[in-house]
C-alpha positions as a Markdown table, in Angstrom:
| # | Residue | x | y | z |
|---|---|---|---|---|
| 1 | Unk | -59.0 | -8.6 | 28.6 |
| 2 | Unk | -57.7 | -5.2 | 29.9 |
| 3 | Unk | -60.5 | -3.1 | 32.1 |
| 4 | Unk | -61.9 | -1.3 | 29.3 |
| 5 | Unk | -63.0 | -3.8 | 27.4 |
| 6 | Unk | -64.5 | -5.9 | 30.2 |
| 7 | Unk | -66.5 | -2.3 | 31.3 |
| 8 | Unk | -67.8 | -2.0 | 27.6 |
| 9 | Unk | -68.2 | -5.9 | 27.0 |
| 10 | Unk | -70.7 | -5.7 | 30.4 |
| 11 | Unk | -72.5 | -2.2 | 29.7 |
| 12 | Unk | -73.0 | -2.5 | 26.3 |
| 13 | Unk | -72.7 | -6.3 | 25.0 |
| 14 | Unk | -74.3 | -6.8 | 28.2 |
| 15 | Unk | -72.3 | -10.2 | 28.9 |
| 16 | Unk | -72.6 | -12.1 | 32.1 |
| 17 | Unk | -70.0 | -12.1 | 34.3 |
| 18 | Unk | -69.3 | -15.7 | 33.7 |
| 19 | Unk | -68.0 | -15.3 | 30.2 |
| 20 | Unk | -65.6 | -13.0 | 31.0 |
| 21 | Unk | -64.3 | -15.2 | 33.5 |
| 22 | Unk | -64.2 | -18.6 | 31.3 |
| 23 | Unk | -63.1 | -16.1 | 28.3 |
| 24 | Unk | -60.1 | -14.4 | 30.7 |
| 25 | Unk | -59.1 | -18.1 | 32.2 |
| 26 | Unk | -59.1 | -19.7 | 28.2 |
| 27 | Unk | -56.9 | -16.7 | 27.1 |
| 28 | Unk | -54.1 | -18.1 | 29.1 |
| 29 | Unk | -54.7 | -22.0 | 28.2 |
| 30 | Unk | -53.9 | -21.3 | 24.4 |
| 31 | Unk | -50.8 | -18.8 | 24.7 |
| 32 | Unk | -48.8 | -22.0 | 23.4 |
| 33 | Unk | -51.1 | -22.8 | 20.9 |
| 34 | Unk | -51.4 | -19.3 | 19.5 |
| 35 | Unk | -47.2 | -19.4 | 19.2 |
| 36 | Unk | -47.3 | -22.5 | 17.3 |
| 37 | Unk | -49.5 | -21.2 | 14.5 |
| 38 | Unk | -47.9 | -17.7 | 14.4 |
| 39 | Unk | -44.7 | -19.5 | 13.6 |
| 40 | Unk | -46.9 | -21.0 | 10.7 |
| 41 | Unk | -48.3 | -17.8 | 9.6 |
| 42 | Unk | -44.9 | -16.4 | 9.6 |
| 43 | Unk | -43.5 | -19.5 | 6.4 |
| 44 | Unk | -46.9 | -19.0 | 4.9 |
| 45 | Unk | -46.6 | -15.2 | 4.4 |
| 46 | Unk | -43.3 | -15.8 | 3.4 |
| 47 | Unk | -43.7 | -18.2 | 0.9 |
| 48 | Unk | -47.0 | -15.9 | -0.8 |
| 49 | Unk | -44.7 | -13.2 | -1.1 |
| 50 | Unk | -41.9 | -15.4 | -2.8 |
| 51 | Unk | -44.9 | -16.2 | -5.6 |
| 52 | Unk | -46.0 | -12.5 | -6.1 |
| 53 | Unk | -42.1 | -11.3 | -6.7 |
| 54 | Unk | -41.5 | -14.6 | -9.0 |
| 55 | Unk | -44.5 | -13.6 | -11.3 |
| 56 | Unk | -43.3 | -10.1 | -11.1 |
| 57 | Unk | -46.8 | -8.3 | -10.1 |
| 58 | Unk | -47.2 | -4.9 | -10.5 |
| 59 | Unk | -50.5 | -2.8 | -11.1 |
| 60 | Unk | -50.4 | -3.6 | -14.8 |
| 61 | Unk | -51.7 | -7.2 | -13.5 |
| 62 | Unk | -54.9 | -5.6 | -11.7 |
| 63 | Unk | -56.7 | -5.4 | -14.8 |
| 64 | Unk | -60.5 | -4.8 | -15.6 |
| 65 | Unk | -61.5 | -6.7 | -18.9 |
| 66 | Unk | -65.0 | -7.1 | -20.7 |
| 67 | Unk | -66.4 | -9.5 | -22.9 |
| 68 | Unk | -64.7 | -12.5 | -24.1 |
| 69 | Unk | -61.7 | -11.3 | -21.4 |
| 70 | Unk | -59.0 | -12.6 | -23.9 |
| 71 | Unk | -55.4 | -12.1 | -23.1 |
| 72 | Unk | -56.4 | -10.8 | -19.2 |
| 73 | Unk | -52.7 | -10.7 | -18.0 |
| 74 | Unk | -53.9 | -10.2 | -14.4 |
| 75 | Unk | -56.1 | -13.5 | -14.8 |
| 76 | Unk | -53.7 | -15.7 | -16.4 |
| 77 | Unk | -50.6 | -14.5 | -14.1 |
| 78 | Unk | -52.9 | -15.3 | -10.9 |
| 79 | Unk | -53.1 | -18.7 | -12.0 |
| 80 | Unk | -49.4 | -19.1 | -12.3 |
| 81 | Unk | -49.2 | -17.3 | -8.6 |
| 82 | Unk | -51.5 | -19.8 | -7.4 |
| 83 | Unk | -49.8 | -22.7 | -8.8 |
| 84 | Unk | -46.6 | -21.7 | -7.0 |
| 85 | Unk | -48.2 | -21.3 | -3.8 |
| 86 | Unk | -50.1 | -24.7 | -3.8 |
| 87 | Unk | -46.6 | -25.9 | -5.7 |
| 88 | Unk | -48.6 | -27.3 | -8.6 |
| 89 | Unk | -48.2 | -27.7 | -12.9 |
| 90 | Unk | -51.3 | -25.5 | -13.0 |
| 91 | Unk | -54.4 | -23.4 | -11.5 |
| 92 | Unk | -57.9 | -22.0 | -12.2 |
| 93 | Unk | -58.8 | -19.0 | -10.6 |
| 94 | Unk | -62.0 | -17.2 | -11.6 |
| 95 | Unk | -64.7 | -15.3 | -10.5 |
| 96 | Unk | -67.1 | -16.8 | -12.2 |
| 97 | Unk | -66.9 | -20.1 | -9.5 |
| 98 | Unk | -70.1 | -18.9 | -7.7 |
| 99 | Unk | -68.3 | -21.1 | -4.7 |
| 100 | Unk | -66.8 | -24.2 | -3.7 |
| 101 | Unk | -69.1 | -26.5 | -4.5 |
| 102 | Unk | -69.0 | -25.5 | -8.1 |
| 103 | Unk | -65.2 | -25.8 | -8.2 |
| 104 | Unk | -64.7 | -29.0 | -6.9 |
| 105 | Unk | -67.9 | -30.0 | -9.5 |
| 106 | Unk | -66.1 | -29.0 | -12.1 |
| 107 | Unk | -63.3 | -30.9 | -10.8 |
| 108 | Unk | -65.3 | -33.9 | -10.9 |
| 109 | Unk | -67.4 | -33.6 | -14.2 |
| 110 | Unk | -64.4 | -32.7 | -16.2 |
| 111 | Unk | -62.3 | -35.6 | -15.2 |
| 112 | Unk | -64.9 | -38.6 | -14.8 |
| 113 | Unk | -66.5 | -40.2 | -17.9 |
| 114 | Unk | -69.4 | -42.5 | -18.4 |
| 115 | Unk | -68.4 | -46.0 | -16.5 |
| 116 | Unk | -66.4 | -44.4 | -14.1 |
| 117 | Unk | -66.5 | -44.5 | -10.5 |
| 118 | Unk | -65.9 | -42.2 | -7.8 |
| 119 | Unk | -64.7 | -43.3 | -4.9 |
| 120 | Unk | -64.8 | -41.2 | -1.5 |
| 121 | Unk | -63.0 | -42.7 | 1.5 |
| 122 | Unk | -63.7 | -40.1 | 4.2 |
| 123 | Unk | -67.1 | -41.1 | 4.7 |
| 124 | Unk | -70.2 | -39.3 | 3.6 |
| 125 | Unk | -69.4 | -36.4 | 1.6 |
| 126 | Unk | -70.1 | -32.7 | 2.2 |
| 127 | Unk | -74.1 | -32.1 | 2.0 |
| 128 | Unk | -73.4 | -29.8 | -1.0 |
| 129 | Unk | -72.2 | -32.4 | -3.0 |
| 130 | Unk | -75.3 | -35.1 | -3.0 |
| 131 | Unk | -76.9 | -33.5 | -5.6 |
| 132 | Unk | -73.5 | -33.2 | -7.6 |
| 133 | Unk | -73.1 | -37.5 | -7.3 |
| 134 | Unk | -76.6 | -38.0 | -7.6 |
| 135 | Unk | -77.2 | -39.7 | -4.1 |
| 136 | Unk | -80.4 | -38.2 | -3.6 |
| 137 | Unk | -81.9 | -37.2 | -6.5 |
| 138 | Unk | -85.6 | -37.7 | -6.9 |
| 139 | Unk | -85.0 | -36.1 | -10.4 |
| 140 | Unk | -82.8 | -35.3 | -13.2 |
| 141 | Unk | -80.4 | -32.7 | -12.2 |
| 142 | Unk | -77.7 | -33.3 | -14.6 |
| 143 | Unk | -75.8 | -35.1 | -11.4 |
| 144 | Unk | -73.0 | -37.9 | -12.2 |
| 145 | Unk | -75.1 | -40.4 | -11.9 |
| 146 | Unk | -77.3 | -39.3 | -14.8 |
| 147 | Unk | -73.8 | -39.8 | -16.7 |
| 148 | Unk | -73.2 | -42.8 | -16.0 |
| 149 | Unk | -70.6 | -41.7 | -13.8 |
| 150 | Unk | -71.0 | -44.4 | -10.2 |
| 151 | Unk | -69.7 | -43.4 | -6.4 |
| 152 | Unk | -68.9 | -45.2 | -4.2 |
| 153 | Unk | -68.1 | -44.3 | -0.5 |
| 154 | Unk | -65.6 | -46.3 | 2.5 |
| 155 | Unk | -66.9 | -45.0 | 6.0 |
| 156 | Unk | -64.7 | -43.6 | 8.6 |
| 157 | Unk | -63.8 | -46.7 | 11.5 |
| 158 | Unk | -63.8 | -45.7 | 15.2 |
| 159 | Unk | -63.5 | -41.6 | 13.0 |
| 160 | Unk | -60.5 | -42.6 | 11.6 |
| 161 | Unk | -60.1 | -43.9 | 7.7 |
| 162 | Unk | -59.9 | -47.4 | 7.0 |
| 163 | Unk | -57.2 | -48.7 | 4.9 |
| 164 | Unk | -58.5 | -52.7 | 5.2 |
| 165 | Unk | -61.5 | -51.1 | 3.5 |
| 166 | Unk | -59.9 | -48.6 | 1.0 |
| 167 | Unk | -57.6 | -51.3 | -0.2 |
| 168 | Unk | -60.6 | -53.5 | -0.8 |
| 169 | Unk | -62.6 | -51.4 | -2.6 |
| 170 | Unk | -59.8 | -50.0 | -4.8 |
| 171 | Unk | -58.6 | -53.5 | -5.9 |
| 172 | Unk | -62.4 | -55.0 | -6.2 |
| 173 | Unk | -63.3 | -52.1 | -8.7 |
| 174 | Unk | -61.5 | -51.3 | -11.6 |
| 175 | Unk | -63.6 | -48.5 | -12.5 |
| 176 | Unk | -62.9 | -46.4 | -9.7 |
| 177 | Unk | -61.1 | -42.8 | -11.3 |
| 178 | Unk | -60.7 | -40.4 | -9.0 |
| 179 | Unk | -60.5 | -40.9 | -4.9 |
| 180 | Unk | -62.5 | -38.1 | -3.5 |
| 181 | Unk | -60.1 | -37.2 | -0.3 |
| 182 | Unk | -62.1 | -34.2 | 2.3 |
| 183 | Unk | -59.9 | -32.6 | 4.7 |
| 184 | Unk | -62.4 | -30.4 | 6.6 |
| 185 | Unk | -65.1 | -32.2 | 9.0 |
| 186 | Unk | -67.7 | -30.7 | 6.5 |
| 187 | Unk | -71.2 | -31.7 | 8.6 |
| 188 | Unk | -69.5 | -34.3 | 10.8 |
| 189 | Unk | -68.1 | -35.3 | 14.0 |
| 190 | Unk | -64.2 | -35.9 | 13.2 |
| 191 | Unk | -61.1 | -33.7 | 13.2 |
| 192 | Unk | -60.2 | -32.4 | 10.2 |
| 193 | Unk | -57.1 | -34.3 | 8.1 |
| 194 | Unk | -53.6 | -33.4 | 8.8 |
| 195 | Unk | -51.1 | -32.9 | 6.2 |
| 196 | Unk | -49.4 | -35.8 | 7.4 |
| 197 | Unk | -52.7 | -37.9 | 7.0 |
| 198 | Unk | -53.3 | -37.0 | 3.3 |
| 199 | Unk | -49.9 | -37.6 | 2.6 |
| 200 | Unk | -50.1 | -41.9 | 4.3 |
| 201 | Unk | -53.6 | -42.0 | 2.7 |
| 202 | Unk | -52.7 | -40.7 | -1.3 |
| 203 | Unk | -48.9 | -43.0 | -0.5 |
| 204 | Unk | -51.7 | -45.6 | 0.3 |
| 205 | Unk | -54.0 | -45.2 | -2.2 |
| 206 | Unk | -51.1 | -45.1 | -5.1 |
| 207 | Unk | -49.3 | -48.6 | -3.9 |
| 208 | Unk | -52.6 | -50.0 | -5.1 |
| 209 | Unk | -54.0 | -48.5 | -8.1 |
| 210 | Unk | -50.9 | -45.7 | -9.2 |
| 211 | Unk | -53.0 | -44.4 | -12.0 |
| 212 | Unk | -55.6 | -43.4 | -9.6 |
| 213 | Unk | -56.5 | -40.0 | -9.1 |
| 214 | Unk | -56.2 | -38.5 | -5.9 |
| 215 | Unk | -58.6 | -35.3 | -5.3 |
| 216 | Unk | -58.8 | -33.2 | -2.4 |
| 217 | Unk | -61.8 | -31.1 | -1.2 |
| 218 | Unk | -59.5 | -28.2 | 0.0 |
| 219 | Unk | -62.0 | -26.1 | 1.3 |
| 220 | Unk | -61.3 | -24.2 | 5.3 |
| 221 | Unk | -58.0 | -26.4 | 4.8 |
| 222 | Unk | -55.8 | -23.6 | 3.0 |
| 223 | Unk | -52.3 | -22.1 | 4.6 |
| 224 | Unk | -53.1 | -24.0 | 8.4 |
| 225 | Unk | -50.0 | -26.1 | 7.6 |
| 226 | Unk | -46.6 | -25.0 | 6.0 |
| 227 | Unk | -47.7 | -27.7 | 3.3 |
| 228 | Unk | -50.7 | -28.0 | 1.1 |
| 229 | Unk | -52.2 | -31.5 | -0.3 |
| 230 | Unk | -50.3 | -31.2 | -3.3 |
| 231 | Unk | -47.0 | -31.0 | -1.6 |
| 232 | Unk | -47.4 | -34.3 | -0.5 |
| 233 | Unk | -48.5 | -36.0 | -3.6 |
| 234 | Unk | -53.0 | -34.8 | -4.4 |
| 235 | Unk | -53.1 | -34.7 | -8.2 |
| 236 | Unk | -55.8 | -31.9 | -8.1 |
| 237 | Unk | -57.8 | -29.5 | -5.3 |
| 238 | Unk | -60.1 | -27.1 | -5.3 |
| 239 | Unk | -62.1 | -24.4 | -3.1 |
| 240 | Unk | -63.4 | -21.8 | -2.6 |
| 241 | Unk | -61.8 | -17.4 | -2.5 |
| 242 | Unk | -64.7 | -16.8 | 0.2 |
| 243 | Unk | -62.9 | -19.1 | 2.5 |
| 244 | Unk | -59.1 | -19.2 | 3.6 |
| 245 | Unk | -57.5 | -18.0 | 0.2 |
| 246 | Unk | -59.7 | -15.4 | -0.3 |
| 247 | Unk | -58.1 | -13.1 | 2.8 |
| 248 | Unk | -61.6 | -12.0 | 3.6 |
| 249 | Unk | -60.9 | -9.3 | 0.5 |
| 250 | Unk | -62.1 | -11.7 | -2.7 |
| 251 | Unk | -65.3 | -10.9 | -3.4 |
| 252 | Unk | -66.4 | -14.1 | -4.6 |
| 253 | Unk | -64.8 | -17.4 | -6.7 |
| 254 | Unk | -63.1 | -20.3 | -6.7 |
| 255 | Unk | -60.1 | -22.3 | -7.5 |
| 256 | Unk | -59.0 | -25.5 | -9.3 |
| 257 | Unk | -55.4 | -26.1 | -8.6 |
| 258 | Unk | -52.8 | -29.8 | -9.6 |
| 259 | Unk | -51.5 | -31.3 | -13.0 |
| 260 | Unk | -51.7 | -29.5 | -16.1 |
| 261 | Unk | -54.4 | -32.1 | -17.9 |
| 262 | Unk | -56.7 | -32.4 | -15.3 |
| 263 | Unk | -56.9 | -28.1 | -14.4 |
| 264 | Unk | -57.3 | -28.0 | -18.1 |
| 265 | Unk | -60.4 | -30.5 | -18.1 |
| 266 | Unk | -61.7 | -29.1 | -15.3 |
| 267 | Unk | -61.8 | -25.7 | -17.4 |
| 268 | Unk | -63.8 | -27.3 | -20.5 |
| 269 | Unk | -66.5 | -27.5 | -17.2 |
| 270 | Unk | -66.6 | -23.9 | -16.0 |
| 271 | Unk | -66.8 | -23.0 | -19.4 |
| 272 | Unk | -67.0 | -25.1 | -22.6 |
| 273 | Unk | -64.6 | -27.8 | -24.0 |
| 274 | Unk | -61.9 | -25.7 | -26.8 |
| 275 | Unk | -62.0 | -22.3 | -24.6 |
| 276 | Unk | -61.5 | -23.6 | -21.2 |
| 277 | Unk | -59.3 | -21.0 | -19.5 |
| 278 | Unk | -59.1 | -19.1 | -22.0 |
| 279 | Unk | -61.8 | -17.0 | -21.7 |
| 280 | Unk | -63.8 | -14.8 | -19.0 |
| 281 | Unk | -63.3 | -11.6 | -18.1 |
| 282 | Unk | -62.9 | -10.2 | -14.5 |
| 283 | Unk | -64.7 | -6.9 | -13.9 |
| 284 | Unk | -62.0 | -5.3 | -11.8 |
| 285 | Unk | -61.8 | -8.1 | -9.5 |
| 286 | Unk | -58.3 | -8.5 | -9.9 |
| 287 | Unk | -56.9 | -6.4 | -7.5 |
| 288 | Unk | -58.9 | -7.5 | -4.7 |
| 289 | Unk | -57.6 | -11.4 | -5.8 |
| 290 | Unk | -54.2 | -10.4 | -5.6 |
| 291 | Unk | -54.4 | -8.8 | -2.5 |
| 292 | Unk | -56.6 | -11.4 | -0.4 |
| 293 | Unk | -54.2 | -13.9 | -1.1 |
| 294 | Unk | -51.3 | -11.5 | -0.1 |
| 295 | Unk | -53.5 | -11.3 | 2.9 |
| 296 | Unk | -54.8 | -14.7 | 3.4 |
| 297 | Unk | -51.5 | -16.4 | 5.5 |
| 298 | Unk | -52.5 | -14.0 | 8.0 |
| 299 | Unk | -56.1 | -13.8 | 7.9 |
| 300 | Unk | -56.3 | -17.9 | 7.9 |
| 301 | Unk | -54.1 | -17.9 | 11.0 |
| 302 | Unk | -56.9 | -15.4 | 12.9 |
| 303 | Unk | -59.8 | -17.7 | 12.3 |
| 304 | Unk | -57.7 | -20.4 | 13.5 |
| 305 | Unk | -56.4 | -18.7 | 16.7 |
| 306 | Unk | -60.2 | -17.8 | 17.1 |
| 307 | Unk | -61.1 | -21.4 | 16.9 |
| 308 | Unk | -58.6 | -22.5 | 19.6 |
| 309 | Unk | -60.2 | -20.0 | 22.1 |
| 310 | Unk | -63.6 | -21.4 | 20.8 |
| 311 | Unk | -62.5 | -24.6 | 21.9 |
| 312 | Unk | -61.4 | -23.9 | 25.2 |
| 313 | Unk | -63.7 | -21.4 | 26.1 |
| 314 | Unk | -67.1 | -24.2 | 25.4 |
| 315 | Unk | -64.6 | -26.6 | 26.9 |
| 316 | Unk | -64.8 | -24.7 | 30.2 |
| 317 | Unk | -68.3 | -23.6 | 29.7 |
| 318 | Unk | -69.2 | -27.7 | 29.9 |
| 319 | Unk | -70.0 | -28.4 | 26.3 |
| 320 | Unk | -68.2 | -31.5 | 23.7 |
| 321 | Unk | -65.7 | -30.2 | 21.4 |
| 322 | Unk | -63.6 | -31.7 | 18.4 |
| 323 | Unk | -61.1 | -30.2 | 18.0 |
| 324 | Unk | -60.3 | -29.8 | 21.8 |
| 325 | Unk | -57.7 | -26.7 | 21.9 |
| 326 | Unk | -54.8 | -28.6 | 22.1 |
| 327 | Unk | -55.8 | -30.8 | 19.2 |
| 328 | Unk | -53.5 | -29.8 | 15.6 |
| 329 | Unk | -55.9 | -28.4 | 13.2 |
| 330 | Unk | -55.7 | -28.8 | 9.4 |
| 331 | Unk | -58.9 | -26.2 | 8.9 |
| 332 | Unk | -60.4 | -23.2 | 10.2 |
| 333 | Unk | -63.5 | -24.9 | 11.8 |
| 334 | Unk | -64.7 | -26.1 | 15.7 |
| 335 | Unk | -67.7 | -27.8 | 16.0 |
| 336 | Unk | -69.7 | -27.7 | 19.5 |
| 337 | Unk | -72.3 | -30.3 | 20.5 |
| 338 | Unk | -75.0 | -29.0 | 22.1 |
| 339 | Unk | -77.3 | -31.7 | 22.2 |
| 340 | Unk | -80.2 | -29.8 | 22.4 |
| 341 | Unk | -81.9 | -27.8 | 19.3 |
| 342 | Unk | -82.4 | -24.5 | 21.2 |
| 343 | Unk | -79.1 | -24.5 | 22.3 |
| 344 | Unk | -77.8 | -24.6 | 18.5 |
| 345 | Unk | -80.0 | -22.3 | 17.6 |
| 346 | Unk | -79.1 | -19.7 | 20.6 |
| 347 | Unk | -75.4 | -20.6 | 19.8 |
| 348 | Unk | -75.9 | -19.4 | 16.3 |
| 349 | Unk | -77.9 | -16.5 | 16.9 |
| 350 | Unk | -75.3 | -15.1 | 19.4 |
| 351 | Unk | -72.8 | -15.4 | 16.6 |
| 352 | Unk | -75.3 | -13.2 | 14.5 |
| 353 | Unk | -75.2 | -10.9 | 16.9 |
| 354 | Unk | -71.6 | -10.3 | 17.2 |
| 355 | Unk | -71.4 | -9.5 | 13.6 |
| 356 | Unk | -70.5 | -6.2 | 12.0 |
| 357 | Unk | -73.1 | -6.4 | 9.7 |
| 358 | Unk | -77.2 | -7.3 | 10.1 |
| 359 | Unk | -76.2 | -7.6 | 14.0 |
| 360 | Unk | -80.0 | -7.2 | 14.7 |
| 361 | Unk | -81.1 | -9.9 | 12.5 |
| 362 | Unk | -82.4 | -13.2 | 13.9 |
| 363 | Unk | -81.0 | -15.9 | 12.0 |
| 364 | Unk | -83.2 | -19.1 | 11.9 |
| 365 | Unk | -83.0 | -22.0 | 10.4 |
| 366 | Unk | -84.6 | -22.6 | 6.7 |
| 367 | Unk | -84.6 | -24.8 | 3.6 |
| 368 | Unk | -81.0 | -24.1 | 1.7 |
| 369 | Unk | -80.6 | -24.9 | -1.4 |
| 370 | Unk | -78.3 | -27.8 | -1.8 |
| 371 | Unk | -79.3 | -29.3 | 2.0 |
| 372 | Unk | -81.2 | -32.1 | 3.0 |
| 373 | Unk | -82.2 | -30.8 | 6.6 |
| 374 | Unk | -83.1 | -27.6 | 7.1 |
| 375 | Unk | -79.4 | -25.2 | 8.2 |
| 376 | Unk | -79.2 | -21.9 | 10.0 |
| 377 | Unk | -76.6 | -19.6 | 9.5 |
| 378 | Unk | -74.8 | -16.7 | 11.3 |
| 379 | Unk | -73.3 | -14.8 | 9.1 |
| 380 | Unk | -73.2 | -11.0 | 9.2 |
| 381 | Unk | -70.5 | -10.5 | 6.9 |
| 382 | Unk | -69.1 | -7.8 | 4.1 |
| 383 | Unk | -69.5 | -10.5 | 1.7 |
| 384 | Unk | -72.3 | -12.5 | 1.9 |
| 385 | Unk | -71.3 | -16.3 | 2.9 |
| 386 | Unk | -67.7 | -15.5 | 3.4 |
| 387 | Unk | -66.9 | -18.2 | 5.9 |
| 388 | Unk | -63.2 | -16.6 | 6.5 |
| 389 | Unk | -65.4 | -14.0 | 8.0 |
| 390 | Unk | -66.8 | -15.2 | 11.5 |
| 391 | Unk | -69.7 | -17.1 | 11.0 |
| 392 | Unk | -71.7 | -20.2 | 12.6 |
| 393 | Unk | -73.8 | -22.7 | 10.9 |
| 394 | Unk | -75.6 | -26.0 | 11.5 |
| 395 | Unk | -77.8 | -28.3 | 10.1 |
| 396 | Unk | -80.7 | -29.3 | 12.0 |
| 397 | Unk | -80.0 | -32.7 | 13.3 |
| 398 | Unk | -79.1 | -34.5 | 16.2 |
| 399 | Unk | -76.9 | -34.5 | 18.0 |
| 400 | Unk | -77.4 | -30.6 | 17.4 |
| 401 | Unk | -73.4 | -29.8 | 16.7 |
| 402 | Unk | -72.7 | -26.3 | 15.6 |
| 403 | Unk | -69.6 | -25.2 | 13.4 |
| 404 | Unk | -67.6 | -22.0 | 14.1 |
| 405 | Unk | -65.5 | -20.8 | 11.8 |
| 406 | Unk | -63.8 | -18.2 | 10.0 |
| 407 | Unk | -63.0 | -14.2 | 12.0 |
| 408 | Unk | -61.2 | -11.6 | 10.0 |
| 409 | Unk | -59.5 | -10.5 | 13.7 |
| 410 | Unk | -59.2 | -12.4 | 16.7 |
| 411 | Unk | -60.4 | -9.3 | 18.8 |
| 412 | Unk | -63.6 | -9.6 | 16.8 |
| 413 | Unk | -63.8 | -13.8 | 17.1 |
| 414 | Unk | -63.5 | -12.6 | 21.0 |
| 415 | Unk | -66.9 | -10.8 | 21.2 |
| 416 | Unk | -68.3 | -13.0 | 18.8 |
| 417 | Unk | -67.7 | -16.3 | 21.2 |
| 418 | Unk | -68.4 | -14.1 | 24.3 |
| 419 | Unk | -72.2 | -13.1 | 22.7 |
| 420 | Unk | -72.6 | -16.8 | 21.8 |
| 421 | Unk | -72.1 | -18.2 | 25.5 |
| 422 | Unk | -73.8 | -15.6 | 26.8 |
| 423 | Unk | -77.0 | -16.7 | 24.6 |
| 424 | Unk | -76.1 | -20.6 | 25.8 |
| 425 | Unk | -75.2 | -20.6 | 29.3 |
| 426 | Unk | -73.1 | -22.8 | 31.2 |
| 427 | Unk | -74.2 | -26.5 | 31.4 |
């Protein structure tokens, strides 16, 4: 940090002395780490590129279409841009996937049928997607189980997943459809999955039921790794444009991205079965999803960067980590434990702080829709809930963990981290 910034991060971010010190010291730790992910950042912006001149873009593809939106060239040619990036038969990109959730819903509802089963071998699911399998309905929402449609879930062992226990649960049910795969940490306390991971689990998971489905919960996981899921053998992803694929530019939606049939079903579920894809028109959103995924190689690869210092600066400050700094990451998030509610909540509203926008709101925790506890969440960003932009959230549980993610530059992740530590202290 040179000796302007350190003057205005004291006089007018008012920051301790401390942080600058533990900031200054991490800054030097993860020089290596930083040079390993550039020289990611560098295929991945490559390889985006390569899809855009393939498909031929030009401006005629940043189109602005009403009603029914048939024969939207921008729409239809972003899908076959996406499908070469995640190296896929197919893709569904639209803005009318209000976020991830709904994507990977649609996913699920348009490929399970009555006396399925879903099976999910990374433990507990993602909050969100409770009310989606039904586990804790106290009423009809129209969830799988209401179809019909059973889950199933194999627990993490010792954080890491348990073939002895996939194996058994695959061969003891023939029901079981689809294998519900979650790279991020979601609400837990695990690393994310590597690459190399997914690719020994769906290997795995196809030498005993072939005609399985293996779907990936994509989400934070996007262009960390010069190789996506369905490199390495997932029949179907999803996520969401307000994370990692988004380039902080997408103003909202979601993706559904793998083989032909099952994009195709999952279509008949964002809209109706015999339209599909078809339809929806894009209100001059176009350009901005072209462009956020031009930029999202780069933009993924800050958040990351910002997460490694995250790590190593809490690390120093005295506080659990997972990832540490030196850990491989497959997603964009770092998770704190703090132990101690006010902690999490200070951690959070130093976050809030550091924003661009609504820096002088108080964040505080509250009853969000789709939660079981109650969540806070830092978030002062251009598009409200973007999670490639920095943010911080947390349910309100023990052990009282935090989870950082997302920064559209590192120089802003900086003040952002600073302004949280500042609100902790040191333990």
């Amino acid at each position: 940090m040179n000796k302007h910034t350190k003057k205005l991060m004291k006089d007018y971010y008012k920051i301790q002395d401390f942080c600058i010190d533990i900031l200054e010291k991490a800054e030097k730790d993860v020089k290596s780490e930083f040079e390993y992910y550039d020289e990611i950042r560098e295929y991945n912006q490559a390889k985006v590129l390569a899809a855009f001149q393939e498909e031929r873009i030009s401006e005629a593809h940043f189109t602005n279409t009403t009603g029914y939106g048939y024969g939207d060239i921008g729409r239809d040619t972003l899908d076959k841009v996406y499908a070469r990036v995640f190296n896929t038969e197919s893709a569904l990109v639209r803005p009318h996937f209000v976020n991830g959730t709904h994507a990977i819903g649609a996913a699920l509802f348009g490929n399970l049928r009555p006396g399925d089963t879903l099976l999910s071998v990374c433990g507990t699911p993602y909050d969100t997607l409770h009310n989606i399998i039904g586990s804790n309905d106290n009423k009809s929402m129209g969830s799988l189980r209401d179809y019909n449609i059973k889950h199933k879930q194999v627990d993490l062992k010792d954080s890491k997943l348990d073939f002895d226990a996939i194996k058994s649960a695959l061969s003891e049910d023939s029901s079981i459809k689809i294998v519900h795969i979650q790279r991020s940490t979601g609400y837990g306390w695990r690393k994310s999955l590597q690459i190399s991971e997914i690719e020994k689990l769906i290997t795995f998971v196809k030498s005993v039921k072939p005609n399985v489905i293996c779907f990936v919960d994509n989400c934070y996981g996007e262009l960390i790794d010069v190789k996506e899921p369905t490199d390495v053998g997932a029949d179907l992803i999803a996520g969401s444009l307000i994370k990692n694929i988004g380039g902080g530019i997408a103003p909202t939606g979601g993706y559904i991205a793998g083989k032909e049939e099952l994009v195709e079903n999952a279509s008949y579920r964002l809209t109706v079965p015999g339209i599909g894809g078809e339809c929806g028109s894009t209100f001059g959103v176009m350009r901005s999803f072209y462009q956020g995924l031009f930029l999202a190689p780069h933009i993924a690869i800050e958040a990351v960067k910002g997460a490694v210092l995250c790590a190593r600066v809490m690390e120093l400050a005295g506080y659990e980590v997972l990832p540490h700094y030196t850990d491989r990451r497959s997603d964009i998030i770092q998770a704190i434990k703090f132990n101690d509610k006010e902690k999490l909540i200070n951690f959070c509203k130093g976050i809030q702080k550091g924003s661009p926008i609504d820096s002088f709101v108080q964040c505080e925790p509250w009853d969000m829709p789709g939660y079981e506890d109650q969540v806070i969440m830092a978030a002062g960003a251009f598009i409200q809930g973007s999670s490639i932009e920095l943010s911080a959230d947390a349910p309100i549980r023990e052990p009282y963990i935090a989870y950082m993610q997302g920064g559209l530059t590192l120089e802003h992740i900086k003040v952002g981290i600073l302004m949280a530590l500042n609100n902790v202290g040191q333990i």
